[in-house]
Each structure stands twice: as C-alpha cells, then as structure tokens.
C-alpha positions as CSV (number, residue, x, y, z in Angstrom):
1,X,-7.8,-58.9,-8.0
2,X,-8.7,-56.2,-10.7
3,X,-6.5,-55.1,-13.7
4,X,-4.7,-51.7,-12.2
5,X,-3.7,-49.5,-14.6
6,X,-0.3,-47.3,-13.8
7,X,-0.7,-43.9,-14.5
8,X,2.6,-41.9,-13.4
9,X,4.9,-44.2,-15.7
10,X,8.2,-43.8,-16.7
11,X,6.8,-41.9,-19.9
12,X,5.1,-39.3,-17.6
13,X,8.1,-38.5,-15.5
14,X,9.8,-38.1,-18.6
15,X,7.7,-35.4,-20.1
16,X,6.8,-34.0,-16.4
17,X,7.4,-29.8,-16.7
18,X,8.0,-28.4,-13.0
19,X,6.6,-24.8,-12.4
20,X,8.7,-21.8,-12.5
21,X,11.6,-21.3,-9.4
22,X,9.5,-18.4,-7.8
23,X,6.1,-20.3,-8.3
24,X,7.5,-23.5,-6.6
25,X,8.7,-21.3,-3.7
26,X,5.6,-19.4,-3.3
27,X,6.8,-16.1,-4.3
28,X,5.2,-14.7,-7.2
29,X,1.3,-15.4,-8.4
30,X,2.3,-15.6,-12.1
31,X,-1.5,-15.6,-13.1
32,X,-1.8,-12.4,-11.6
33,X,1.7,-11.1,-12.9
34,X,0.6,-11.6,-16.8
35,X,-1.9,-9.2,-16.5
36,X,0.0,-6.8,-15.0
37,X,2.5,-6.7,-17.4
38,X,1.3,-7.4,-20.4
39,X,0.8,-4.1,-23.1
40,X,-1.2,-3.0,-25.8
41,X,0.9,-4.3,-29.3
42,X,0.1,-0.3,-30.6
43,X,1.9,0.7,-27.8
44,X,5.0,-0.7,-28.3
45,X,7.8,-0.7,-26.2
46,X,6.5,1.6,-23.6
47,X,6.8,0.5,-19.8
48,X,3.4,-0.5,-18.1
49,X,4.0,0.3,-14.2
50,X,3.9,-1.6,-11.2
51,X,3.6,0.1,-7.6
52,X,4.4,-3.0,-5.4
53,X,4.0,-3.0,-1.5
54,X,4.8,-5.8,0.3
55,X,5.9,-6.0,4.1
56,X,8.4,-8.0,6.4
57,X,8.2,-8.4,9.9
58,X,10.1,-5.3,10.5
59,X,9.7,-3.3,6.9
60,X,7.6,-2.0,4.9
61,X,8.4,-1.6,1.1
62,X,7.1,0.1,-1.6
63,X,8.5,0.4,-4.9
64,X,7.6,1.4,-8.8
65,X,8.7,-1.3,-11.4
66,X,8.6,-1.6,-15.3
67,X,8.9,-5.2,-16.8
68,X,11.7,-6.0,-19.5
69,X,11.9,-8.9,-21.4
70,X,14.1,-10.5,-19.3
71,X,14.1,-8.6,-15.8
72,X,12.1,-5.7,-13.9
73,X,13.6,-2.7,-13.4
74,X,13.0,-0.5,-10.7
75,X,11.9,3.1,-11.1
76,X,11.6,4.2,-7.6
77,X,11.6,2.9,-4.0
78,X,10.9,4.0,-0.5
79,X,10.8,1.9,2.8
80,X,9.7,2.2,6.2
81,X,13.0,2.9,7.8
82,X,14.0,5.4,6.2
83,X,10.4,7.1,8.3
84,X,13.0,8.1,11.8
85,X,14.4,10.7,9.0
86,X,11.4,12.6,9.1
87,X,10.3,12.1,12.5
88,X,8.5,8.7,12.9
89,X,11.0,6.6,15.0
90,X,8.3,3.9,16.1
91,X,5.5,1.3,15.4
92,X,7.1,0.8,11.4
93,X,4.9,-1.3,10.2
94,X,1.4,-0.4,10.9
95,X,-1.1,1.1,8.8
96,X,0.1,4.8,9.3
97,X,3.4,3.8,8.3
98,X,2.5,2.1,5.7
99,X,0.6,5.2,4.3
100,X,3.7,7.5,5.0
101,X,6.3,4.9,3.2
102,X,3.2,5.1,0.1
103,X,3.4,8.7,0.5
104,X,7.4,9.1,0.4
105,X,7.5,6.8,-2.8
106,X,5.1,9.5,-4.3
107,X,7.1,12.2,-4.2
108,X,10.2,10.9,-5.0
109,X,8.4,9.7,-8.5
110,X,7.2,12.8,-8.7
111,X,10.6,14.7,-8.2
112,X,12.4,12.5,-10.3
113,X,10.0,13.2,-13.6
114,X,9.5,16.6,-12.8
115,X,5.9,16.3,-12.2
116,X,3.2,19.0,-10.3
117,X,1.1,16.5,-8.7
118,X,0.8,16.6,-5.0
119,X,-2.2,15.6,-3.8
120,X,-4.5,16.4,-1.0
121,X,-3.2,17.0,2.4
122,X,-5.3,14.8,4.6
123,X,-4.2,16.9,7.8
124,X,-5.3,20.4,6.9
125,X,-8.8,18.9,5.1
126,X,-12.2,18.8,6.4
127,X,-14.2,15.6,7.1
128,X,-16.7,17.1,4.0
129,X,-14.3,17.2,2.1
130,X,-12.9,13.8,2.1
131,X,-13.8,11.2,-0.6
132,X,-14.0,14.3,-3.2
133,X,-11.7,12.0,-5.0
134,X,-14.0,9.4,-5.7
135,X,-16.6,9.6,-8.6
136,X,-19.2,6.5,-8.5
137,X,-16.9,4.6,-5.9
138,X,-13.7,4.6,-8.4
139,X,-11.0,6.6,-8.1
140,X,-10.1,9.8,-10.5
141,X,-7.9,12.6,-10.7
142,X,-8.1,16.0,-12.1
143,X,-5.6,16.0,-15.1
144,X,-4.2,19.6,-15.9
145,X,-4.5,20.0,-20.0
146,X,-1.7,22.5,-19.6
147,X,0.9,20.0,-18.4
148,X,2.1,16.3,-18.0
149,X,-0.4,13.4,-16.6
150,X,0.4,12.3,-13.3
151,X,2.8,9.1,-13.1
152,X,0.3,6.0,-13.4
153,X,0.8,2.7,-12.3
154,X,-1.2,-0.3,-11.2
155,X,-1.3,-1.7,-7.5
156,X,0.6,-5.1,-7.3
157,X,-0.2,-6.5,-3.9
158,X,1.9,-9.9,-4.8
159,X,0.4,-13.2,-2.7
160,X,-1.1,-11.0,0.4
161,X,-5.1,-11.1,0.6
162,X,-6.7,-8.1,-0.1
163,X,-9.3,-7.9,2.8
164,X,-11.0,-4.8,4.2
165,X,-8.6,-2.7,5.7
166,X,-5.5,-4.4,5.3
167,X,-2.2,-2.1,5.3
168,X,-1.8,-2.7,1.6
169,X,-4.5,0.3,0.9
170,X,-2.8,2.6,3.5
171,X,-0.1,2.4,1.3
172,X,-2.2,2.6,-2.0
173,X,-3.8,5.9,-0.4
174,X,-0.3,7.5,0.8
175,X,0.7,6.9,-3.0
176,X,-2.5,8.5,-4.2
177,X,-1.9,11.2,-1.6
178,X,1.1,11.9,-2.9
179,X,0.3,12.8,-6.7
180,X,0.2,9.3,-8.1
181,X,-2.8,7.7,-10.6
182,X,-3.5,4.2,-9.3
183,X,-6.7,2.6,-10.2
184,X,-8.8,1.6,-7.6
185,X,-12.5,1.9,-5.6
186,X,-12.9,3.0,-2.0
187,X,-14.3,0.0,-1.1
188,X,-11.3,-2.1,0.5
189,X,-10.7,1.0,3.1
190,X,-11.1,0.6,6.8
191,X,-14.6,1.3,8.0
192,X,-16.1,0.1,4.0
193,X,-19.0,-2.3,4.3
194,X,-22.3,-3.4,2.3
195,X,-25.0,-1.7,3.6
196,X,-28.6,-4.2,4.4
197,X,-29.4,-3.3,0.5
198,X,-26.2,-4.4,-0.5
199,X,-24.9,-0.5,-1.2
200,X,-21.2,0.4,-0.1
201,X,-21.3,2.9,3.0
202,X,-17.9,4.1,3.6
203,X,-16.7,6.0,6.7
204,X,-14.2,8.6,6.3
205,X,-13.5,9.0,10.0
206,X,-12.1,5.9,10.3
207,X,-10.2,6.5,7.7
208,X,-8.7,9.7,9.2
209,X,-8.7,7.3,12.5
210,X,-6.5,5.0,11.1
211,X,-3.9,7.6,8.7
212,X,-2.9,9.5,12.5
213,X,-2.9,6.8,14.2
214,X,-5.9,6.8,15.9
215,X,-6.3,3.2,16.1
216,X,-3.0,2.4,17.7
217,X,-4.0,5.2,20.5
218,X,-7.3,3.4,21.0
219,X,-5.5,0.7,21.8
220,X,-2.4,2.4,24.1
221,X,-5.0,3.4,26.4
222,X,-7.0,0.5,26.3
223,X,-4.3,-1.3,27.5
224,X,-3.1,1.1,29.7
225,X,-5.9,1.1,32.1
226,X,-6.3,-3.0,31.9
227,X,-3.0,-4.2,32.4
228,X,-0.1,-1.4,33.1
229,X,2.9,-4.6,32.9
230,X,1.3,-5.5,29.3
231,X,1.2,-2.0,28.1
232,X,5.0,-1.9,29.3
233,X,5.7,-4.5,27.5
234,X,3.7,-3.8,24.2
235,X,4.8,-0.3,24.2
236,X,7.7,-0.4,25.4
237,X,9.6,1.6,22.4
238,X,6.7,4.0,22.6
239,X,7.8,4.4,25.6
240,X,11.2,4.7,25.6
241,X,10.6,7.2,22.8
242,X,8.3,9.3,24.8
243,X,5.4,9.2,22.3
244,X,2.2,8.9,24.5
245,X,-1.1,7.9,22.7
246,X,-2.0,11.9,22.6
247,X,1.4,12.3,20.8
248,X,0.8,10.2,17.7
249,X,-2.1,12.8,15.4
250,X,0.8,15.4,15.6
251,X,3.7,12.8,15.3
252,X,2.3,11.6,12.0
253,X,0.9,15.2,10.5
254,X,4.4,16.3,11.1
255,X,5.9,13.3,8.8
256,X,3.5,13.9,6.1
257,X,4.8,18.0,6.2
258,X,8.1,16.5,6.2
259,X,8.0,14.2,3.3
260,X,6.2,16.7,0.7
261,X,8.6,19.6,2.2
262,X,12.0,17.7,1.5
C-alpha cells in the first residue's frame, strides 16, 4: 500500500478560520455587500445608501440603509402591510405590491428630507410616453439646478436572483416612481428580451400589465372558467374582499393616489 499523506492535520484545524455568522447561515452575500458599501477616501464620512427589498412569505419589505463602522442604520422603511391603509387589503406580495411598498418608501424619504421629487404617475401617462426615463437603456433623472438632487441609493437585492421580471424590479420601479435615483437599465423588466440580433426590445404594456395588476386578472379569469372550486380556493380572500378581476386597474391606481396624497 502507498505512502498517504494526511492533509487536514491537527495543524490545519488549528489555524482553520470559519466564515462570518450571517455567511455560515446564508444570509448575507458579503462579496456583493463590500461593494455596496465601500466609499470614495475624498468623500469621507459621508453615508453611501442602500435601498434593500427582500420578501417573506407573507411580506414585503423595503427599506434605505447607510453602513457604520460597526452597524447599518436605517433611514427609512415601508412594508407591504401597512398597503390595507391606503386601500390594498389583498394579494400582498405580488408584483403590484411590491411596486406600491417601493413607492410608499419613496415618499416617505422624500418627506423626511424635504425633497421635490415625485416622479411620474404611471396611471394618468400615455403608452408613448413610457420609458421617457431611460436614455441608451440606463436609467436618468432630470436634476433641477435650482434645488436639492434627488435621494440616491443603490439597489441591494441580498441572495435573491435577479431574473427577468422578478418582483425585486417592481419594487425598484415603485421607488424610482416615487422621486428616488437608483441606478439601473430597463432590461430586467417584465416583457425585456434580446431581440434575433441580440438588441433589447422592451414592452411597456406589459409593464403597465403587471404595475395594475393585469397579470393576476389574467389569471382570475383564467381560472375562473376552467375550474370554479380552484378559483374558490385560490381567490378566496379576493373574494371575500369583493375585488373581482375587473376591480384590481382601479384598486391599485387608487393606492398609488393614496400614497403620494398622504
């Protein structure tokens, strides 16, 4: 029998460094984090911005953090059930929700600095004018040279995957909706796609589809005229409610008139 050499000695236990708590329990991406957080040495002491969204089986949550030395500290927060306040008492955590929680963080940053940005209201625009926003694929915002910037912070999706379509950017578009200057391209919206040549076609109707809702009606009366027991028991909230699938476009345009009105 061959020599076998023992590699995980007593000497490598002994200088064996475990990961950091929140990296053993699959919490935080710390590769990702570093670069999130980390600021120009010019600039000093001054906070760099976080707008987090992550989501629970029953929650959404969006908030604004700054990074301390030691801890974050939270700027701003809004969740998904806090929505029945302003007229949205079901389906929580889809993608409309999601943009209306993104939207409600918005302007409560905005209130608490005293800032002018609002933001287009998706509900009163025209299908031309939709993606205005968006100069070569990334998005910018009109800066007024006679007052403050917008509040600007940089999307922290945590450990979820950012595929096409995913709640994340409903949140990320509410947010942008709502006055605030996140960095990002158009291309991760539902309805983006490469084209045969490889160019990025982008279809603002879906995107209107999914901000009111549309999908989730789609679906209601999809369901409805398969199988009426499933759609009871899918829907049965809706229901109980008494939101239909006609009900939801003016459900949702009157929570976005309710969140920048309060």
């Amino acid at each position: 029998m061959g020599f076998v050499k023992v590699i995980k000695n007593k000497a490598y236990f002994k200088r064996f460094q475990v990961k950091f708590k929140r990296r053993r329990e699959c919490k935080t991406d710390y590769y990702a984090r570093q670069r999130l957080i980390l600021q120009d040495k010019n600039k000093y002491k001054t906070p760099k911005y976080r707008f987090c969204v992550r989501f629970t089986n029953a929650d959404i949550v969006c908030q604004i953090f700054s990074a301390d030395l030691d801890h974050d500290v939270c700027i701003a927060s809004a969740y998904a059930h806090e929505l029945p306040r302003y007229g949205v008492n079901v389906g929580l955590t889809n993608y409309s929700a999601a943009y209306c929680t993104g939207l409600l963080l918005a302007r409560r940053v905005n209130m608490k600095f005293g800032l002018e940005y609002k933001g287009p209201v998706r509900g009163d625009m025209d299908m031309g004018e939709w993606g205005m926003e968006y100069f070569e694929g990334e998005f910018s915002m009109d800066e007024d040279d006679s007052g403050k910037n917008a509040f600007c912070a940089l999307l922290d999706v945590g450990l979820a995957r950012t595929t096409t379509g995913s709640r994340l950017f409903g949140a990320l578009k509410g947010a942008c909706d709502g006055g605030l200057d996140i960095p990002h391209s158009n291309r991760r919206f539902p309805g983006s796609k490469r084209g045969e040549e490889g160019e990025l076609e982008t279809d603002n109707d879906m995107q209107r589809k999914y901000i009111f809702g549309g999908h989730v009606a789609d679906y209601m009366r999809k369901l409805q005229e398969e199988n009426e027991d499933d759609y009871k028991r899918q829907f049965g909230k809706y229901i109980a409610a008494g939101v239909g699938a006609d009900d939801l476009e003016e459900m949702y345009t009157k929570c976005h008139a309710a969140i920048r009105a309060d």
